[in-house]
Gaussian input, Z-matrix of N, CA and C with variables (Angstrom, degrees):
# hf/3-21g

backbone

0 1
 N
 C     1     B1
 C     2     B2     1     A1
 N     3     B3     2     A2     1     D1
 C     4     B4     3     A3     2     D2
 C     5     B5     4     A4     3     D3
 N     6     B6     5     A5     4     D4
 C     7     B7     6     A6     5     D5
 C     8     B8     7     A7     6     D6
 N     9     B9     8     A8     7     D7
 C    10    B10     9     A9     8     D8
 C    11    B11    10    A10     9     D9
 N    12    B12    11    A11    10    D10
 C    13    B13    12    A12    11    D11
 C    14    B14    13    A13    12    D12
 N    15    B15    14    A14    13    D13
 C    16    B16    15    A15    14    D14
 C    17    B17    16    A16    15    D15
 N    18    B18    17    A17    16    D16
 C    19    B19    18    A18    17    D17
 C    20    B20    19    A19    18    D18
 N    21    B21    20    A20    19    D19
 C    22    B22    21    A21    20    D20
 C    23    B23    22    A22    21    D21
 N    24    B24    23    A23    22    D22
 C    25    B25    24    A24    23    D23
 C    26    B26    25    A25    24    D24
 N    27    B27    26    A26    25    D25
 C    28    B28    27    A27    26    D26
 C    29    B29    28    A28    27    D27
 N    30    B30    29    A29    28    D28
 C    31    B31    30    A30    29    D29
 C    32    B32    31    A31    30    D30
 N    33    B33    32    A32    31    D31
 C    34    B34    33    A33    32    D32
 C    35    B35    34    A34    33    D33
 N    36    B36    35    A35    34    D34
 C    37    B37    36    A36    35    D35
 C    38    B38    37    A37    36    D36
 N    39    B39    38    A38    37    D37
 C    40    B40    39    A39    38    D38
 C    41    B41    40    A40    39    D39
 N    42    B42    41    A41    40    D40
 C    43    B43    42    A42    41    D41
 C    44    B44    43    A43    42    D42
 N    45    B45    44    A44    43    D43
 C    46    B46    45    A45    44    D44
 C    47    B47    46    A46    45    D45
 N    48    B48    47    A47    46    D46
 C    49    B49    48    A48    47    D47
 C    50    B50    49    A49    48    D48
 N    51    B51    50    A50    49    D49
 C    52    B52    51    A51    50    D50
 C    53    B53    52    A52    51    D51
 N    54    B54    53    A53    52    D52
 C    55    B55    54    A54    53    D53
 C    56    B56    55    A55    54    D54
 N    57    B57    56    A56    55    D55
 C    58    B58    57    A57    56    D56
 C    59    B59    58    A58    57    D57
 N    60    B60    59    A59    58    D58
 C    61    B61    60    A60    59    D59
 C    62    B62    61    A61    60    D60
 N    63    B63    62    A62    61    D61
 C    64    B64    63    A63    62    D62
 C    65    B65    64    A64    63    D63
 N    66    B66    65    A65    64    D64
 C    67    B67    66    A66    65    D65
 C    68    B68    67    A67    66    D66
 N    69    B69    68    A68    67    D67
 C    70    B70    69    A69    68    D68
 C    71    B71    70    A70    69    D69
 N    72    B72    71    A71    70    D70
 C    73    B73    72    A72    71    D71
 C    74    B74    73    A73    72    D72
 N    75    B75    74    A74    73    D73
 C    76    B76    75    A75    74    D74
 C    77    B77    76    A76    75    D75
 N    78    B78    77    A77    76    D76
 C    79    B79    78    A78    77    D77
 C    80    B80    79    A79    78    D78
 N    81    B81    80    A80    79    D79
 C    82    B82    81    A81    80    D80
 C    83    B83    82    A82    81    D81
 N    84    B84    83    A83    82    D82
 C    85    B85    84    A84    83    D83
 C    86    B86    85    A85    84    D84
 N    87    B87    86    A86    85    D85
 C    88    B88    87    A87    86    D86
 C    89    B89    88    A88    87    D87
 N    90    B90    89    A89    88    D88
 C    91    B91    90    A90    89    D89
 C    92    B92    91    A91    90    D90
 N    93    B93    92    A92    91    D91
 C    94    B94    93    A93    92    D92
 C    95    B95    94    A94    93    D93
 N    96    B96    95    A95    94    D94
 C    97    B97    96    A96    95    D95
 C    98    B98    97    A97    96    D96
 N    99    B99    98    A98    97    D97
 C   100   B100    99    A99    98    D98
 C   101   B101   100   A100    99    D99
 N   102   B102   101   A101   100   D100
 C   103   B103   102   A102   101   D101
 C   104   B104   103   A103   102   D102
 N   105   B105   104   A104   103   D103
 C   106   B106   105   A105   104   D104
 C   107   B107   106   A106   105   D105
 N   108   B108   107   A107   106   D106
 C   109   B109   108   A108   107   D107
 C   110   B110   109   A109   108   D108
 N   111   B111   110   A110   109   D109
 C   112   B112   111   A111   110   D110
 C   113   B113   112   A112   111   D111
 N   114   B114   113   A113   112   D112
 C   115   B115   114   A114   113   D113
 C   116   B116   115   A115   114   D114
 N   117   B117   116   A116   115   D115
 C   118   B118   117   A117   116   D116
 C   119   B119   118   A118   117   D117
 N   120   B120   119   A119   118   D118
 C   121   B121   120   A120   119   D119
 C   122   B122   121   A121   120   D120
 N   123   B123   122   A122   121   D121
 C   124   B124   123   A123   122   D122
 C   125   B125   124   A124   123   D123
 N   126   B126   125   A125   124   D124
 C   127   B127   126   A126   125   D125
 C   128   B128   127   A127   126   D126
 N   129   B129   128   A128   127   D127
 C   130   B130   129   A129   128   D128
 C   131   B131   130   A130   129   D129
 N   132   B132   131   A131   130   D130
 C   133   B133   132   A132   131   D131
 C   134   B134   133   A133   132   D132
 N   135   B135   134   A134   133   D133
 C   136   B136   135   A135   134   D134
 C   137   B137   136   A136   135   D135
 N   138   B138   137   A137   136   D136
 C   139   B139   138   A138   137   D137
 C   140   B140   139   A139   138   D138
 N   141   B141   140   A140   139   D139
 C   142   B142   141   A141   140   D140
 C   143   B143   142   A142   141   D141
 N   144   B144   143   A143   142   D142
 C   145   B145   144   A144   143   D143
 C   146   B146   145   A145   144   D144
 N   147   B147   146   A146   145   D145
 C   148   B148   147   A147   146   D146
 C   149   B149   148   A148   147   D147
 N   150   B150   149   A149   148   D148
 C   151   B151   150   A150   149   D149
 C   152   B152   151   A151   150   D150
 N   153   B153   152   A152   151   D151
 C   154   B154   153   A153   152   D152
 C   155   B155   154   A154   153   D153
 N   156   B156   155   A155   154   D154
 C   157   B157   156   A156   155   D155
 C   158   B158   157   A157   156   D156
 N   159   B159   158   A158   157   D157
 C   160   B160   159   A159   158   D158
 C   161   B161   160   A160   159   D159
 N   162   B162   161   A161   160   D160
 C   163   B163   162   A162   161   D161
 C   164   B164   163   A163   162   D162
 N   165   B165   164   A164   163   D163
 C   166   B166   165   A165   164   D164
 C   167   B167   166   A166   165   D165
 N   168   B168   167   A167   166   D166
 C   169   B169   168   A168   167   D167
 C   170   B170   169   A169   168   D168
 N   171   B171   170   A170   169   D169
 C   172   B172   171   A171   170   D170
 C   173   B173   172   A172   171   D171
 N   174   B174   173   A173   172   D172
 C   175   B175   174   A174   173   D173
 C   176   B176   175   A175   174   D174
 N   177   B177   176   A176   175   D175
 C   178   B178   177   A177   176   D176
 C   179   B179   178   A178   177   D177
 N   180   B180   179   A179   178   D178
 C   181   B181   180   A180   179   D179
 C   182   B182   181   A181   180   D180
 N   183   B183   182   A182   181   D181
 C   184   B184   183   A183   182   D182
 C   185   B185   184   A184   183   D183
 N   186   B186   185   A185   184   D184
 C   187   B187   186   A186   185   D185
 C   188   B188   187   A187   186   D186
 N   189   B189   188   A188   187   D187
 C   190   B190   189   A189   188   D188
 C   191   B191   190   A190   189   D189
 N   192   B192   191   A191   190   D190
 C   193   B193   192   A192   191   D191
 C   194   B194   193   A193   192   D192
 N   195   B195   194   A194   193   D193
 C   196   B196   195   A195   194   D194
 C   197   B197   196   A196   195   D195
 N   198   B198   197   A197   196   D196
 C   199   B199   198   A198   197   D197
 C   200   B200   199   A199   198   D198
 N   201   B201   200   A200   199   D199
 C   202   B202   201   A201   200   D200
 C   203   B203   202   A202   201   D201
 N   204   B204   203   A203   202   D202
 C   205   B205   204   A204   203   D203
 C   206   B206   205   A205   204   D204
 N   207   B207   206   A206   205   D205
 C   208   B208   207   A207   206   D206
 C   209   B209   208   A208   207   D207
 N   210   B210   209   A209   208   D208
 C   211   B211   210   A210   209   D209
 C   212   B212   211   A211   210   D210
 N   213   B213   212   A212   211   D211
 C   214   B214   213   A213   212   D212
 C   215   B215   214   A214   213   D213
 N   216   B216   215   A215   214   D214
 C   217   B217   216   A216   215   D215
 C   218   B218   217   A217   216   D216
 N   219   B219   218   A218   217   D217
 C   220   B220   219   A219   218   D218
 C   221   B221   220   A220   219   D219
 N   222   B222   221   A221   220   D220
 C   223   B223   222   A222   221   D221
 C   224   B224   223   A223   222   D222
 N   225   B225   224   A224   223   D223
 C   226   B226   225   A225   224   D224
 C   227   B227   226   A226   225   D225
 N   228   B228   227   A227   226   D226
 C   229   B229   228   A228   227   D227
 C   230   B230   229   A229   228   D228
 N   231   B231   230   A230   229   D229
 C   232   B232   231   A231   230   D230
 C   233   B233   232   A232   231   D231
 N   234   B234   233   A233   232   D232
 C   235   B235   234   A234   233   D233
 C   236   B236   235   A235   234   D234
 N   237   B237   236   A236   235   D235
 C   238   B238   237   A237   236   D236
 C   239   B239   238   A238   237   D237
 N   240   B240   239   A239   238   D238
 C   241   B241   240   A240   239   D239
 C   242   B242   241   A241   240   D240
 N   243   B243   242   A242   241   D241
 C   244   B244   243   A243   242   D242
 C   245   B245   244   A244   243   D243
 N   246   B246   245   A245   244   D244
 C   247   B247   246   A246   245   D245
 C   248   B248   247   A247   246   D246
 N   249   B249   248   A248   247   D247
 C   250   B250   249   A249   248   D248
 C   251   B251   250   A250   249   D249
 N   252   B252   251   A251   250   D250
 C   253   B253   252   A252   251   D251
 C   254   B254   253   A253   252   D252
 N   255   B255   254   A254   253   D253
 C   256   B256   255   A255   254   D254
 C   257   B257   256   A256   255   D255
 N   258   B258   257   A257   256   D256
 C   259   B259   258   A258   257   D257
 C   260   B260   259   A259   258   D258
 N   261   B261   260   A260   259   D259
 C   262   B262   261   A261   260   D260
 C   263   B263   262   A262   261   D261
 N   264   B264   263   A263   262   D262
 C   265   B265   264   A264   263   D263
 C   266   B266   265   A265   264   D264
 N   267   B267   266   A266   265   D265
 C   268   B268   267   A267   266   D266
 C   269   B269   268   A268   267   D267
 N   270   B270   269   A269   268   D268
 C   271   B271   270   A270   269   D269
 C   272   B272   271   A271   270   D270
 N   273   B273   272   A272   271   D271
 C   274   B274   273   A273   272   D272
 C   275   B275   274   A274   273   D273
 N   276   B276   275   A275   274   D274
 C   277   B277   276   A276   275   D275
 C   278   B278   277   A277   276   D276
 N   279   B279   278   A278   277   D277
 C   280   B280   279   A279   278   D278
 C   281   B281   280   A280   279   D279
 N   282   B282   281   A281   280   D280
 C   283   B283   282   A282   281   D281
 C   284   B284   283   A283   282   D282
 N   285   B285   284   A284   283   D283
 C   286   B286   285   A285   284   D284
 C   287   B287   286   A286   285   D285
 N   288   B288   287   A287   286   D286
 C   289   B289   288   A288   287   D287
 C   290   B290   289   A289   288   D288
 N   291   B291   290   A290   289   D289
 C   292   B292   291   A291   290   D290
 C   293   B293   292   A292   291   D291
 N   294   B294   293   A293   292   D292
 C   295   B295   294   A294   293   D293
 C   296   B296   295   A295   294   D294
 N   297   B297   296   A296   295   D295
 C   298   B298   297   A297   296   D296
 C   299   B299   298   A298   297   D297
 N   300   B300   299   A299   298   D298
 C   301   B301   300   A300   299   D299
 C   302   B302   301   A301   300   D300
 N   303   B303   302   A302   301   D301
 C   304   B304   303   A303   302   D302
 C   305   B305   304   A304   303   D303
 N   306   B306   305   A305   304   D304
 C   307   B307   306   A306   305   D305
 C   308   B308   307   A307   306   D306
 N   309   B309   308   A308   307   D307
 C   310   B310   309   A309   308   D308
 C   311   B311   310   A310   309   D309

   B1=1.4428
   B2=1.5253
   B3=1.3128
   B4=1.2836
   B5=1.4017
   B6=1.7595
   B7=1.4292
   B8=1.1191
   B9=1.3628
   B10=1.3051
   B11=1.5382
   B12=1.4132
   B13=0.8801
   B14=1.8767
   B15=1.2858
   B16=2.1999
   B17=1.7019
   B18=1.2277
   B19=1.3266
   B20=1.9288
   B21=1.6664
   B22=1.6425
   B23=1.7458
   B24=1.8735
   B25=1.1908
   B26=1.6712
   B27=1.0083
   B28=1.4001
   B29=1.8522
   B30=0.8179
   B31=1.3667
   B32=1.5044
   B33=2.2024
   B34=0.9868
   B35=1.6971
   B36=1.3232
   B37=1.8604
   B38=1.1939
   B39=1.4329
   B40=1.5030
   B41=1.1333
   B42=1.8214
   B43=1.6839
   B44=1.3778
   B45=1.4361
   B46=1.4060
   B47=1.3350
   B48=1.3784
   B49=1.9286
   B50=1.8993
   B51=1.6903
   B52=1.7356
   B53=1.5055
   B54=1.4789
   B55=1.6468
   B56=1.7590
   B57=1.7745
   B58=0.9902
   B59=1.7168
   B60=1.2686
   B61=1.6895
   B62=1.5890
   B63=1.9096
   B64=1.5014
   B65=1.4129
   B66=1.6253
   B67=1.1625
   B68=1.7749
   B69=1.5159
   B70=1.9661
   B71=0.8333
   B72=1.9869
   B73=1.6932
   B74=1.3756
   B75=1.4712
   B76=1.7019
   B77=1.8407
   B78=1.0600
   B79=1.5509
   B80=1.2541
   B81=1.5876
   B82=0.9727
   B83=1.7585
   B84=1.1894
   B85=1.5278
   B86=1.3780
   B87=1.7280
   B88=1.5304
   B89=1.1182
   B90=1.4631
   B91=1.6810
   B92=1.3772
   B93=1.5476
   B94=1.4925
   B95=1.8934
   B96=1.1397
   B97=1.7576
   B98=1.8243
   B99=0.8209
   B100=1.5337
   B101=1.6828
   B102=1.3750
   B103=0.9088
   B104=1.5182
   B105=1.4257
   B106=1.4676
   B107=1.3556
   B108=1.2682
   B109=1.8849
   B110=0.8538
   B111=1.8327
   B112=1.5282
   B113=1.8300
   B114=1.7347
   B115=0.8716
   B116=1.7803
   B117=1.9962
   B118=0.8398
   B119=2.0558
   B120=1.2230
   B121=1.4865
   B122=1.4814
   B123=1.6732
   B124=1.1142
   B125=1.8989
   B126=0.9890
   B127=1.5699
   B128=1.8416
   B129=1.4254
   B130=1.9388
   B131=1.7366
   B132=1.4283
   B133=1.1350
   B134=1.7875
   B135=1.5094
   B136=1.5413
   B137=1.6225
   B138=1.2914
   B139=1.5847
   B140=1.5789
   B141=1.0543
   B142=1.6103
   B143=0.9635
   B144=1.8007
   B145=1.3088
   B146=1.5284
   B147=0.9644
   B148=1.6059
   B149=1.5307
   B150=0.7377
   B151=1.6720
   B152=1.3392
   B153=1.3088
   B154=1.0944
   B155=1.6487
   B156=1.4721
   B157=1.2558
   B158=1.4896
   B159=1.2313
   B160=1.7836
   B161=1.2879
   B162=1.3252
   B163=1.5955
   B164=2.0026
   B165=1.1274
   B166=1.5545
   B167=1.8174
   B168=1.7210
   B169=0.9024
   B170=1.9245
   B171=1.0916
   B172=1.7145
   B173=1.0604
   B174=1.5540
   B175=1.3716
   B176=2.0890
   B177=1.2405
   B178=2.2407
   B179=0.9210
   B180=1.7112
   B181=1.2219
   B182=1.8084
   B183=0.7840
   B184=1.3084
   B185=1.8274
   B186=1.3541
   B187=1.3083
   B188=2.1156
   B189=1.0736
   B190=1.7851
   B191=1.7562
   B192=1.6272
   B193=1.5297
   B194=1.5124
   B195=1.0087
   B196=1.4394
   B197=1.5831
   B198=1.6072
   B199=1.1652
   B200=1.3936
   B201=1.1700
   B202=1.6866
   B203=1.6675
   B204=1.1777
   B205=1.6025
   B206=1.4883
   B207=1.0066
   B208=1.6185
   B209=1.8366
   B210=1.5603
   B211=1.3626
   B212=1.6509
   B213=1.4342
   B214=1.5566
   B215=1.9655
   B216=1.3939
   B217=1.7053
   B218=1.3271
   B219=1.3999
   B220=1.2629
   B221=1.8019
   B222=1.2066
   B223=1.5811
   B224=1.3277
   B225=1.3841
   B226=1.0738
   B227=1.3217
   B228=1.5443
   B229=1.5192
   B230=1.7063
   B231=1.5973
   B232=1.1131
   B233=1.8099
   B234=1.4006
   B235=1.1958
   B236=1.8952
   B237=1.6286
   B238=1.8665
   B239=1.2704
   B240=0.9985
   B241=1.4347
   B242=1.6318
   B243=1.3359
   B244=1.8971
   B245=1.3747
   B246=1.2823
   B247=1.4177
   B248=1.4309
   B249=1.1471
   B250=1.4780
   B251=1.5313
   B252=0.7732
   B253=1.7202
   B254=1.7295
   B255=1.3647
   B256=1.3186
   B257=1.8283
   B258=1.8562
   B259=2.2415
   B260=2.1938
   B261=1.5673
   B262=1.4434
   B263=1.5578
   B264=1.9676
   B265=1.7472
   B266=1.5089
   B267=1.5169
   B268=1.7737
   B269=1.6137
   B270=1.3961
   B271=1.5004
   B272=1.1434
   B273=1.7992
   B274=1.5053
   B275=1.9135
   B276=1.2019
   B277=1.7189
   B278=1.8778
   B279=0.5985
   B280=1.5016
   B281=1.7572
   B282=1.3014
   B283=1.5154
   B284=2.0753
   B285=1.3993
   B286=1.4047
   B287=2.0426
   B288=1.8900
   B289=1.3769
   B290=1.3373
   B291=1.5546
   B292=1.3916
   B293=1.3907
   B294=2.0711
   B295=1.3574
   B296=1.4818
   B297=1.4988
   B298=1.4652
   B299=1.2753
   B300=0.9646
   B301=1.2797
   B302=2.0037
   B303=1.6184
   B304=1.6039
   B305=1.4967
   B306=1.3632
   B307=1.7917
   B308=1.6991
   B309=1.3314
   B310=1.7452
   B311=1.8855
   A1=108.01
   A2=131.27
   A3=141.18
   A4=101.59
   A5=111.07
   A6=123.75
   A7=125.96
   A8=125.46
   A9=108.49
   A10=102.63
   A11=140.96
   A12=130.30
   A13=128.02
   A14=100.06
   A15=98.32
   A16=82.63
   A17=108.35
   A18=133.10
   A19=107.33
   A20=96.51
   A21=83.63
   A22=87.90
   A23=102.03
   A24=109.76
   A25=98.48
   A26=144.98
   A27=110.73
   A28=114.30
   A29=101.24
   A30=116.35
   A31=115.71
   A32=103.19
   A33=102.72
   A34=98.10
   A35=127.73
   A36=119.90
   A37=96.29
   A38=144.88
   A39=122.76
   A40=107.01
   A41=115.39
   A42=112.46
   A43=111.50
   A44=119.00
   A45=138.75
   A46=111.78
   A47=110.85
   A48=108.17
   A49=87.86
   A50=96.22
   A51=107.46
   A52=89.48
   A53=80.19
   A54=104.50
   A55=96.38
   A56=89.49
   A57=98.22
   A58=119.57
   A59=139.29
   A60=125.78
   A61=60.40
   A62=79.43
   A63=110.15
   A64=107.78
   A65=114.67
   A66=143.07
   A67=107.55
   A68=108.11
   A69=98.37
   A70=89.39
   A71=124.96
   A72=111.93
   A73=128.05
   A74=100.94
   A75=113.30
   A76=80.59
   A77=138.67
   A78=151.46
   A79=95.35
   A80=146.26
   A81=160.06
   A82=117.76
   A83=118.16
   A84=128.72
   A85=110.27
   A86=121.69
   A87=121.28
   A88=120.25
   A89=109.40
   A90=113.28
   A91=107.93
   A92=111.57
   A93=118.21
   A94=113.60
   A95=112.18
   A96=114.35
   A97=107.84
   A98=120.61
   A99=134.98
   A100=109.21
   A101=119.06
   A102=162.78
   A103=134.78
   A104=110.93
   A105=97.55
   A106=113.79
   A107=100.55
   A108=115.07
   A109=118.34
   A110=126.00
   A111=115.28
   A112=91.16
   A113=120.20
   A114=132.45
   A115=123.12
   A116=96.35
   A117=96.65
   A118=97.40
   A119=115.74
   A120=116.64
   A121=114.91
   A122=113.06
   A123=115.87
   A124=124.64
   A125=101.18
   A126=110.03
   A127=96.70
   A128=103.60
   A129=111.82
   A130=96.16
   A131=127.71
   A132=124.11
   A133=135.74
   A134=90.87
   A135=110.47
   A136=93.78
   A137=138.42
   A138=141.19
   A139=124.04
   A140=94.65
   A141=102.86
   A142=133.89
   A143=116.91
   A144=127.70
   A145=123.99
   A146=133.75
   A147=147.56
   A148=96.30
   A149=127.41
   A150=132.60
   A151=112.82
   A152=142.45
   A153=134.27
   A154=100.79
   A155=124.98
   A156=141.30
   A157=120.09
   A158=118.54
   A159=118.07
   A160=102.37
   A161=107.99
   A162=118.53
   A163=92.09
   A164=122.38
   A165=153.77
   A166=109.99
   A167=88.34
   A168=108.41
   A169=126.21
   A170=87.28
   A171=94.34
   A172=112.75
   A173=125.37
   A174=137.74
   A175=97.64
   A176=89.06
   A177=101.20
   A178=89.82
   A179=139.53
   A180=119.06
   A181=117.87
   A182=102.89
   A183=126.46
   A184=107.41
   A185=111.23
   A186=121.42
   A187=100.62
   A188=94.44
   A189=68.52
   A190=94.21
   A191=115.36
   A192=81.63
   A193=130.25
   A194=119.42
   A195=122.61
   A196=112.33
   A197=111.68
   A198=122.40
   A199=115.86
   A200=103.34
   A201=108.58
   A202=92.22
   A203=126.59
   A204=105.28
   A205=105.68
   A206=135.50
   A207=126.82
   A208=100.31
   A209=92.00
   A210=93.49
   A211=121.38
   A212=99.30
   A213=121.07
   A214=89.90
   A215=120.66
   A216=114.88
   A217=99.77
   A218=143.26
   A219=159.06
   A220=88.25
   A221=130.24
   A222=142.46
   A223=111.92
   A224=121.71
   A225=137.51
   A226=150.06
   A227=147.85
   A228=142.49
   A229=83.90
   A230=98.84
   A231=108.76
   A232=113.74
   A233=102.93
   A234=123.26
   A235=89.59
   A236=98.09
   A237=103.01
   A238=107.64
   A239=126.50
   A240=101.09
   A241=119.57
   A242=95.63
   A243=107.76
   A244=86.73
   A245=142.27
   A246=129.95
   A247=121.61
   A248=106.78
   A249=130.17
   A250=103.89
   A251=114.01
   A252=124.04
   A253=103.54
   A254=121.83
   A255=127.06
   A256=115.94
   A257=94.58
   A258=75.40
   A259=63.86
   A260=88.28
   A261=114.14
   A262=88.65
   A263=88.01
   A264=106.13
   A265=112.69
   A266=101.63
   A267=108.05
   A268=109.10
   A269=126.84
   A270=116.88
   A271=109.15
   A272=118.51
   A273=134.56
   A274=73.65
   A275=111.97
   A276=79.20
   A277=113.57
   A278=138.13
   A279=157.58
   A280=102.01
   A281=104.49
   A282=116.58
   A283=116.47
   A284=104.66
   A285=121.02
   A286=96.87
   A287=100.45
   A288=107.96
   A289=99.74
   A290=122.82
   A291=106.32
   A292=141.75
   A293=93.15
   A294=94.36
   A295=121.95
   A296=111.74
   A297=115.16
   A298=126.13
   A299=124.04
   A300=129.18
   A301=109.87
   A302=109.62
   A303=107.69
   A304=112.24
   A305=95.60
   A306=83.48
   A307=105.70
   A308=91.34
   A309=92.20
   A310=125.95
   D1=141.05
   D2=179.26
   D3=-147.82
   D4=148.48
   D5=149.31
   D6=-129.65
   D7=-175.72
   D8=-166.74
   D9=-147.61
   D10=139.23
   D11=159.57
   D12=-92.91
   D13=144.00
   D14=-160.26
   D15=-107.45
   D16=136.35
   D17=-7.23
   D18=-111.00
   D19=149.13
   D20=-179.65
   D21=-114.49
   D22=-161.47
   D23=-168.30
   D24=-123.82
   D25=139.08
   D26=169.96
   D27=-131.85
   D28=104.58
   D29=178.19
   D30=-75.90
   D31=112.86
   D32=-153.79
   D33=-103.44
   D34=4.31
   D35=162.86
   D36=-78.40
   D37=2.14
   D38=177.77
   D39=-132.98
   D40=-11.96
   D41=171.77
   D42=68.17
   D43=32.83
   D44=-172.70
   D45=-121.63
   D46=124.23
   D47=176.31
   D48=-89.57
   D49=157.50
   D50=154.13
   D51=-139.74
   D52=136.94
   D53=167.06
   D54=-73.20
   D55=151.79
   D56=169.66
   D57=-158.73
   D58=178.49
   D59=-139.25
   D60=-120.12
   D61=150.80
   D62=-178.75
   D63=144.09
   D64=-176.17
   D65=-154.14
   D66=-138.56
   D67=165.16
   D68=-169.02
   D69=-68.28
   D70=-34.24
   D71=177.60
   D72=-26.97
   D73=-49.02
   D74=-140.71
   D75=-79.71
   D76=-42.46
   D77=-171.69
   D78=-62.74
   D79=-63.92
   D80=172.23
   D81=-50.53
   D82=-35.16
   D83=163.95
   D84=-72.92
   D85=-40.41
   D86=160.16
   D87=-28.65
   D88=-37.49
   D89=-148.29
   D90=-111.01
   D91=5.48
   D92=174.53
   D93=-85.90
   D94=128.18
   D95=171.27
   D96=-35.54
   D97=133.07
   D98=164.76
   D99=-66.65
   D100=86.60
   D101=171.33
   D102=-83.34
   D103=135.79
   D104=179.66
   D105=-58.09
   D106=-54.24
   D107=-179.90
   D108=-18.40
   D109=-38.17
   D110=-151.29
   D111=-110.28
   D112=0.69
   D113=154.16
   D114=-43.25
   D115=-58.63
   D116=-158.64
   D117=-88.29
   D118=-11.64
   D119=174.46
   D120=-56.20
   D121=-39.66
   D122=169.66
   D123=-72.09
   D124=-19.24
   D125=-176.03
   D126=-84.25
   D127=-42.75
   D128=177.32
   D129=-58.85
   D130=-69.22
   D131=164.79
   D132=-8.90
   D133=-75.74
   D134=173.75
   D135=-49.26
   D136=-94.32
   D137=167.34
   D138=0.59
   D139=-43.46
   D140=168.77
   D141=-77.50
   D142=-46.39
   D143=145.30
   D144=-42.19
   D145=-11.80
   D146=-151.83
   D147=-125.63
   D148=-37.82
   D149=176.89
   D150=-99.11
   D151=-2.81
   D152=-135.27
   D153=-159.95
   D154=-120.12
   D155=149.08
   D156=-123.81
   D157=-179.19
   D158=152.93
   D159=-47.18
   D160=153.37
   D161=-179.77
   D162=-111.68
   D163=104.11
   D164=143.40
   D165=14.54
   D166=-73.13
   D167=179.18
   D168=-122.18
   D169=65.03
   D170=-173.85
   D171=-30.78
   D172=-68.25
   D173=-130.44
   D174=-82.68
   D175=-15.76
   D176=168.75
   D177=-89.00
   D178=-71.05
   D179=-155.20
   D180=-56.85
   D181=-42.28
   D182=-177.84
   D183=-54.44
   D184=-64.88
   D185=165.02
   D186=-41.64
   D187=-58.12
   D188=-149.86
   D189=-87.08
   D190=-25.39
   D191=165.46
   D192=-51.17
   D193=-9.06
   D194=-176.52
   D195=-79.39
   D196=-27.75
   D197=179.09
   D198=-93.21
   D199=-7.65
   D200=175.83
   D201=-88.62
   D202=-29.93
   D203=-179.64
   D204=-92.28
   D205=19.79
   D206=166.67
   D207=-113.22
   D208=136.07
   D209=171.74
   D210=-81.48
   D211=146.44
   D212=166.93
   D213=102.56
   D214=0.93
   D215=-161.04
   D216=-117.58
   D217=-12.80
   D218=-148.19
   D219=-80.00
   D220=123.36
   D221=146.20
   D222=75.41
   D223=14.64
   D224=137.07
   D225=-50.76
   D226=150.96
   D227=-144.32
   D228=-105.79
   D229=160.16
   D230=-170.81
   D231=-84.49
   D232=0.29
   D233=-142.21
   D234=-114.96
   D235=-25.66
   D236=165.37
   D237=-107.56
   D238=8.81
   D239=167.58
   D240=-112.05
   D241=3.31
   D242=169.21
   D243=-83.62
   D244=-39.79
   D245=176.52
   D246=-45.32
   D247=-44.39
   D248=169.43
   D249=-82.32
   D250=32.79
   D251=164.89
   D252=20.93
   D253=52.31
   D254=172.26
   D255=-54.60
   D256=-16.72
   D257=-163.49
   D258=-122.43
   D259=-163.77
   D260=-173.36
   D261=-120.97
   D262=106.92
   D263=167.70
   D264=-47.20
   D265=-43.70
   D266=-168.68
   D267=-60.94
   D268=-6.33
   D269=-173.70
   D270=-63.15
   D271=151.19
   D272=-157.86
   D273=-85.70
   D274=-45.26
   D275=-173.72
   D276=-41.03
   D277=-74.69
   D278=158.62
   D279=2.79
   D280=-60.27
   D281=178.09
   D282=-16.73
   D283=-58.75
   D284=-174.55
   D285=-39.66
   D286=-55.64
   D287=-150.57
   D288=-77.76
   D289=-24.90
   D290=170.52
   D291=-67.79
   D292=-28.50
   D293=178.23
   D294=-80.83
   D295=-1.61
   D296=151.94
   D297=-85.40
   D298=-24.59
   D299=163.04
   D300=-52.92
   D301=-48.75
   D302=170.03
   D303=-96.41
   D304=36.76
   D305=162.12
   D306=-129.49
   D307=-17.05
   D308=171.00
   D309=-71.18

């Protein structure tokens, strides 16, 4: 039996996970290419907050505005668009969950 807590960090010259505060979002935004897009999600963000209130839950809003600006990903479950292979499975972030995944 294993669990896991989302999101960690895993540092691979020392072969050390750090936990770290967050949401599957915030793990799942890790794993997105560095992009203008998520440039401009944060600038849509800031704007909203400014007109509006604090936004609650950033690290969702944030997650799926990002998916509302990529086509075919817009209002979709988070659970189809890993189907649609939106981040890169192979990221060393990722590394920690697989090797629990092959030790179970």
């Amino acid at each position: 039996m294993a669990f896991v807590i989302f999101p960690i960090e895993y540092d691979e010259q020392n072969n050390k996970i750090k936990f770290k505060s967050g949401a599957l979002e915030d793990l799942c935004i890790s794993l997105l290419p560095n992009t203008h897009l998520m440039q401009c999600v944060d600038n849509y963000l800031d704007c909203a907050e400014k007109a509006e209130k604090p936004i609650t839950h950033r690290h969702k809003a944030r997650f799926h505005a990002y998916l509302a600006g990529r086509e075919g990903y817009a209002g979709i479950k988070l659970g189809e668009v890993a189907d649609k292979n939106a981040w890169d499975w192979d990221h060393s972030l990722l590394t920690p969950y697989r090797n629990i995944l092959k030790e179970m």
